[in-house]
C-alpha positions as CSV (number, residue, x, y, z in Angstrom):
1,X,0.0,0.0,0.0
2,X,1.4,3.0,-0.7
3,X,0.6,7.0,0.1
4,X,-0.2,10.3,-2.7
5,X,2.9,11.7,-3.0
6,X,1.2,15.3,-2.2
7,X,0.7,13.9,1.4
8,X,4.6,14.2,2.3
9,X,6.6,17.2,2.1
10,X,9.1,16.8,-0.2
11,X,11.4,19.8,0.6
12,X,11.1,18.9,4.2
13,X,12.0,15.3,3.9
14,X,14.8,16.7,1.2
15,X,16.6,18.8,4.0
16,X,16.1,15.6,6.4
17,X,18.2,13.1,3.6
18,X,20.7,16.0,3.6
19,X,21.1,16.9,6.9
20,X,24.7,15.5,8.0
21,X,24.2,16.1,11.5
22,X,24.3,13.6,14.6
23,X,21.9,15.4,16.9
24,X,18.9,14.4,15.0
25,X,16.7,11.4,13.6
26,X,14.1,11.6,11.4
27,X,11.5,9.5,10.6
28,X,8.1,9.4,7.7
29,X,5.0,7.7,8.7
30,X,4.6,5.5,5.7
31,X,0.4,5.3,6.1
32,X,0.1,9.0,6.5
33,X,3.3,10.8,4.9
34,X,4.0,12.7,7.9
35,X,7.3,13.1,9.2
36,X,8.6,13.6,12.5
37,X,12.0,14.6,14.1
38,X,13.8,13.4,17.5
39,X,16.7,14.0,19.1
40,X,18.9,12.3,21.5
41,X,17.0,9.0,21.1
42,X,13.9,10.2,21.5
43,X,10.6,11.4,19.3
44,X,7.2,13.3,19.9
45,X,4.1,12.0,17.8
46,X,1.7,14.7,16.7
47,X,-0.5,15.1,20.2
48,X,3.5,15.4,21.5
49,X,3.6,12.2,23.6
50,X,6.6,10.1,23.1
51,X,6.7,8.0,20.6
52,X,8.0,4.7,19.8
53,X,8.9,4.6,16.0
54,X,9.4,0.7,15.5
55,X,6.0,0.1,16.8
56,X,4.4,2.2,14.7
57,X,5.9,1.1,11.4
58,X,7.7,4.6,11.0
59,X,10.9,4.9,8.7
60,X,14.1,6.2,10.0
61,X,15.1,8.7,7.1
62,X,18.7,7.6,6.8
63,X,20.7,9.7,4.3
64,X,24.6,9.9,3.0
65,X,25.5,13.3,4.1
66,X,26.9,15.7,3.2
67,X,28.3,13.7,-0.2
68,X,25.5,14.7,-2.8
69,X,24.7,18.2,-1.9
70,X,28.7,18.3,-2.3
71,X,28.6,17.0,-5.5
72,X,25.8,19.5,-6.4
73,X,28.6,22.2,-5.3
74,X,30.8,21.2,-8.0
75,X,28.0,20.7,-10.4
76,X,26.9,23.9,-10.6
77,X,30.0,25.6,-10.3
78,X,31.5,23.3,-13.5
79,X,28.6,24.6,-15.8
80,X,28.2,28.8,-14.9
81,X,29.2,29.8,-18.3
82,X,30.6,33.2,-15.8
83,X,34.3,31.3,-15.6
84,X,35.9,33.3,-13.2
85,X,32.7,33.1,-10.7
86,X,33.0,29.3,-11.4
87,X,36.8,29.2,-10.7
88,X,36.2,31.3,-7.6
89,X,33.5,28.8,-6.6
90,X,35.9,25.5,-7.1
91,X,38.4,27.0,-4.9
92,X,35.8,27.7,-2.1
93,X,35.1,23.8,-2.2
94,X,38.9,23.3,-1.4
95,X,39.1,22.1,2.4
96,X,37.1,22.2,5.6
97,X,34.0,24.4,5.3
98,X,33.4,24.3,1.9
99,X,29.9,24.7,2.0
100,X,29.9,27.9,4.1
101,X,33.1,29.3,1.6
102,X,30.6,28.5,-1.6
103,X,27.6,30.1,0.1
104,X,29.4,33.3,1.4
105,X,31.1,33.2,-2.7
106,X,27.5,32.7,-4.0
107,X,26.3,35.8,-1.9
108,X,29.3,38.0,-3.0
109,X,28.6,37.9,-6.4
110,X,26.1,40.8,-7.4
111,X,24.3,38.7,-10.1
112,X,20.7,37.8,-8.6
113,X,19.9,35.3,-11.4
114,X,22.8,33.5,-10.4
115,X,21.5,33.4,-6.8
116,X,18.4,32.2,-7.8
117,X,18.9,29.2,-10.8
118,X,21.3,28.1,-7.5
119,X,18.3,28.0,-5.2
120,X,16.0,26.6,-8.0
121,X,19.2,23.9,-8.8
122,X,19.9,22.7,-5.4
123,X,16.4,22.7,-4.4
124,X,15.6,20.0,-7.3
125,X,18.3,18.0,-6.8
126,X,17.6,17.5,-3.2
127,X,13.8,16.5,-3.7
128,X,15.2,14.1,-6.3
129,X,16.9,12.6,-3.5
130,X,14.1,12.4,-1.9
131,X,11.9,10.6,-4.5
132,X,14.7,8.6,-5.0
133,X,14.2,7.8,-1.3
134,X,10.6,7.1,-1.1
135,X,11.2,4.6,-4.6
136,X,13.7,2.9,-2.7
137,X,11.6,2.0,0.6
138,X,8.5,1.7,-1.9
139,X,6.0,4.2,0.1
140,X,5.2,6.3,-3.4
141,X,3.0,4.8,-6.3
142,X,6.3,4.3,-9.0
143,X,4.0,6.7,-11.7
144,X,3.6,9.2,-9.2
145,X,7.6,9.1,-8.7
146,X,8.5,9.5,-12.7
147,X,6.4,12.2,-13.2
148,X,7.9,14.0,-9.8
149,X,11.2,13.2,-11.3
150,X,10.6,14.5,-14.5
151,X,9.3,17.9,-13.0
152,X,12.5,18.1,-11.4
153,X,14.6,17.1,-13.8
154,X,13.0,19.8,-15.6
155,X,13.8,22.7,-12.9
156,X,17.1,21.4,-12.9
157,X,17.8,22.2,-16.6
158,X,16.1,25.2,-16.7
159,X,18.1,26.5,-13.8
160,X,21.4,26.1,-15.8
161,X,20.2,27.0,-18.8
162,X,19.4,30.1,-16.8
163,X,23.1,30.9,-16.1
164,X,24.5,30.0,-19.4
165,X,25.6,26.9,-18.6
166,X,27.1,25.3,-21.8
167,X,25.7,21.8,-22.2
168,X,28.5,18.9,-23.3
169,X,28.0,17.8,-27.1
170,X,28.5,14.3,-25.6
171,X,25.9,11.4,-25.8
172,X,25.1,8.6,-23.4
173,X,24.0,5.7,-25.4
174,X,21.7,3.0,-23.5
175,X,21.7,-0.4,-25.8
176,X,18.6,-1.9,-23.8
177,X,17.4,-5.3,-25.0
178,X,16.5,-9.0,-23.9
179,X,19.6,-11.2,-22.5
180,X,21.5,-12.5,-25.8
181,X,20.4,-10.1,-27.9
182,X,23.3,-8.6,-29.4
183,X,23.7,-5.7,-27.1
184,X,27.7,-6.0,-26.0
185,X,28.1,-6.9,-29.7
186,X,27.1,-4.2,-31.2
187,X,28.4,-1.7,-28.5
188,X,31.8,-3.2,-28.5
189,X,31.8,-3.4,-32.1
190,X,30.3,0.7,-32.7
191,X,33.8,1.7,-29.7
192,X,35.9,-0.2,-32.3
193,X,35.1,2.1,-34.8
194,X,35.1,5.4,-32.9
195,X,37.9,6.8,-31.2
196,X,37.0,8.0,-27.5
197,X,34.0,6.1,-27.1
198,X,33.3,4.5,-23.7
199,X,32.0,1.4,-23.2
200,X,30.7,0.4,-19.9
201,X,29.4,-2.7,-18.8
202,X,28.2,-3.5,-15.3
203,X,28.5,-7.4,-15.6
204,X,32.3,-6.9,-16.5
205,X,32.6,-4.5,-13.4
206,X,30.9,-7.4,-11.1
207,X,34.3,-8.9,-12.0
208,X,36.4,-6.2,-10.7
209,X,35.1,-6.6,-7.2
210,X,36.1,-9.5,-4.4
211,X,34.3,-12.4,-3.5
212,X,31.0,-13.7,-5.8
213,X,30.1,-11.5,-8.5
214,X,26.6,-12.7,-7.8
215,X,26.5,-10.1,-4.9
216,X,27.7,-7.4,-6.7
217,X,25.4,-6.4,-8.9
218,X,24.1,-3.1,-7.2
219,X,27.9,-2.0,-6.7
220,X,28.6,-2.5,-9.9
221,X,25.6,-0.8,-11.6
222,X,27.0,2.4,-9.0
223,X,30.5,2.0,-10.4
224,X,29.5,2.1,-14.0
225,X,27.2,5.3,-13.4
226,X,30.4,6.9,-12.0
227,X,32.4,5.9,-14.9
228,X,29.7,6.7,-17.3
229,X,29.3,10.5,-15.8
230,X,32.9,11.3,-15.5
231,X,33.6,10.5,-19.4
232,X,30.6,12.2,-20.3
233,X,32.4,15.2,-18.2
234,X,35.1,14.9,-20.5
235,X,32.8,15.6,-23.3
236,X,33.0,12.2,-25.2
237,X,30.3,9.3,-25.9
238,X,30.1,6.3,-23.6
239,X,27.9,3.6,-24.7
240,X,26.3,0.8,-21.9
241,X,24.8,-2.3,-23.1
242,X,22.7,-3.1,-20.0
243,X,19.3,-4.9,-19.4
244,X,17.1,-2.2,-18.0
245,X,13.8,-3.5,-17.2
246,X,12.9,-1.6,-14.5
247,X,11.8,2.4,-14.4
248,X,13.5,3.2,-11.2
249,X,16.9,2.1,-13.0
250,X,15.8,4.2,-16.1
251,X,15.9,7.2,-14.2
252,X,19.7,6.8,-13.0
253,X,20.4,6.9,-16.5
254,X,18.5,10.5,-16.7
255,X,19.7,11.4,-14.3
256,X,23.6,10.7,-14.9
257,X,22.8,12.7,-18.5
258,X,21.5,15.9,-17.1
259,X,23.9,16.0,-14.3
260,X,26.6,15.6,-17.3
261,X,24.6,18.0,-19.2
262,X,25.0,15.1,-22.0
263,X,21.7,13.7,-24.4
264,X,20.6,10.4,-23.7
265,X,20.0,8.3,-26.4
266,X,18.0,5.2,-25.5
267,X,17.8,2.3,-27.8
268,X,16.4,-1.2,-26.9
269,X,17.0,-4.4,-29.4
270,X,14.0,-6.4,-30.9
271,X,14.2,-10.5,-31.3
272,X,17.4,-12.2,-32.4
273,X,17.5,-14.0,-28.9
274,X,20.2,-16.0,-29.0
275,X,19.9,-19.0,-26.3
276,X,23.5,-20.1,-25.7
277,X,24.6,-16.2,-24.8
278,X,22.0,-16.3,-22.3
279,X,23.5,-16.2,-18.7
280,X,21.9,-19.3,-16.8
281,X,21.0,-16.6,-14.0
282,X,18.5,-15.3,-16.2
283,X,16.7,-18.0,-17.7
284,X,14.1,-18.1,-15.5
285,X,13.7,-14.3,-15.1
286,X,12.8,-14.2,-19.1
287,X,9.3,-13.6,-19.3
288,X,9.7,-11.3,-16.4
289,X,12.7,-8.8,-18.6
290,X,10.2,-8.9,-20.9
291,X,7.1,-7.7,-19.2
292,X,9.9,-4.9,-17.6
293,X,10.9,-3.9,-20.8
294,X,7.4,-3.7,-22.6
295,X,6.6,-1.2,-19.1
296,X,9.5,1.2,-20.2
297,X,8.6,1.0,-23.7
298,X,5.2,2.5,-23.3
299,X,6.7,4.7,-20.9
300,X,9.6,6.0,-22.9
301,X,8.0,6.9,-26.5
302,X,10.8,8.6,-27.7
303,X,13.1,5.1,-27.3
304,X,14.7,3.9,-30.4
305,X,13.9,0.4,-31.4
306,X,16.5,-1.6,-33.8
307,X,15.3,-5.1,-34.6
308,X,17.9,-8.2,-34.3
309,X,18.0,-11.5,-36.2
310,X,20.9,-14.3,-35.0
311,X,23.4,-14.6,-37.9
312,X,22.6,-10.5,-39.5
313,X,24.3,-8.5,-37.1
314,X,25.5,-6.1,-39.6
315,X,21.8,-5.0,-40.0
316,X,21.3,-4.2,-36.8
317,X,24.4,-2.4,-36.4
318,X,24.1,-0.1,-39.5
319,X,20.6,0.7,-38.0
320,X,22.8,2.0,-35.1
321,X,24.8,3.8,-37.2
322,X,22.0,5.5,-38.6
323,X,20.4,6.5,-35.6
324,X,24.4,7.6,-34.0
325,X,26.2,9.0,-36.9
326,X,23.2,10.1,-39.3
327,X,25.5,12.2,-41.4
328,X,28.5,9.8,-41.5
329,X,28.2,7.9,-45.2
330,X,28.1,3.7,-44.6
């Protein structure tokens, strides 16, 4: 059962995943959407008696810090097409009290616009954590999430686009698609053929980290959003041939383009299954990829389909090509 996202208040339980400090707990009543705060072990309910939050099914809203709003810092600062404010702001994130140094250098500067796409910026990016939150412990409806996110997104963009921020000419490419249906194939074989290209690849990552890859696959999904972001950063095209059957997992991939100020191009391959190249992890979980997959389909219009046959990859891939490098001659 789950709660109308208008019933919780999102910049509330925003500044609540934010808030770094240990002289608070916070916790969201997942049948009502109200929140509630303690401190020093303890928490008032509504009528101000004590309460006890485990026996009334209340969430402890647990967040990372100070990390992200950090990383929003150095966002922002990256993409102010002002360079000098933006150089000034990178050297106020040098050291202990970086955030106060970037406010007090925010305040300095005379420019109101620039005051306020920062306000509109970091206010969107924290209720994204949020919704990211409430996906995550499930107490949302998931279509009431994507269009929150969207709306976000959307104030996000507009809020650098407001202070001139240049947006990177580079692309991230998801190849989506069924297990065995070509995808590492055709990415591997379209970074062959284009200097610079990135290709990532979760499963490969799995590898890269001790003990069973089987219980790595959240990690490794993480690490290849990192890698993806920070070549994108460097202005050139990475490419991830990844299974995405789920929405929530979708919106990472949004998300990584916009904070990269990159286009996503999503792409998902049709038929050509081939049995053999499917991992033996997954064969029961076909007919579920499927149904995932025909969800972000119909929620995704603008996704590029390319359709697959075993033994004609070159078909598919100069589809790719046309849909990459339009203007390039086969």
């Amino acid at each position: 059962m789950t709660v109308p996202l208008d019933r919780i208040d999102l910049p509330m339980l925003a500044e609540a995943i934010d808030d770094g400090s240990w002289e608070h707990e916070h916790y969201l009543d997942p049948a009502s959407g109200e929140q509630y705060l303690g401190a020093m072990g303890e928490v008032l309910d509504a009528d101000g008696e004590v309460a006890d939050p485990d026996e009334l099914g209340w969430l402890q809203v647990e967040g990372d810090g100070s990390r992200r709003p950090y990383r929003d810092m150095e966002v922002f600062a990256a993409a102010l097409a002002d360079r000098r404010l933006g150089e000034r702001l990178d050297e106020a994130l040098e050291g202990k009290g970086a955030f106060r140094r970037f406010r007090d250098t925010l305040h300095r500067h005379v420019d109101v616009t620039v005051l306020r796409s920062w306000q509109a910026f970091t206010g969107a990016r924290a209720q994204l954590r949020a919704l990211d939150w409430l996906g995550l412990k499930e107490v949302v409806d998931e279509n009431d999430l994507v269009a929150a996110r969207a709306q976000q997104d959307e104030v996000v963009l507009a809020a650098l686009r407001e202070v001139g921020a240049p947006l990177s000419s580079a692309r991230l490419v998801l190849v989506n698609g069924m297990p065995g249906s070509g995808k590492s194939t055709l990415a591997e074989r379209y970074r062959c053929e284009h200097p610079g290209v990135l290709v990532v690849e979760a499963d490969v990552l799995r590898t890269w980290i001790g003990g069973d890859p089987a219980d790595h696959a959240e990690a490794s999904r993480h690490l290849s959003l990192a890698l993806a972001r920070a070549h994108l950063e460097a202005g050139y095209d990475v490419v991830v041939p990844q299974l995405v059957a789920r929405l929530d997992q979708l919106e990472r991939f949004v998300q990584v383009a916009d904070e990269a100020g990159a286009e996503l191009v999503e792409v998902v391959l049709h038929g050509g299954v081939v049995e053999s190249r499917v991992p033996d992890e997954a064969i029961d979980h076909l007919l579920d990829y499927a149904h995932g997959l025909a969800d972000v389909l119909e929620q995704r219009p603008g996704t590029h389909r390319i359709v697959t046959r075993p033994g004609e990859r070159d078909s598919a891939y100069r589809d790719l090509l046309d849909l990459l490098d339009p203007d390039v001659p086969a």
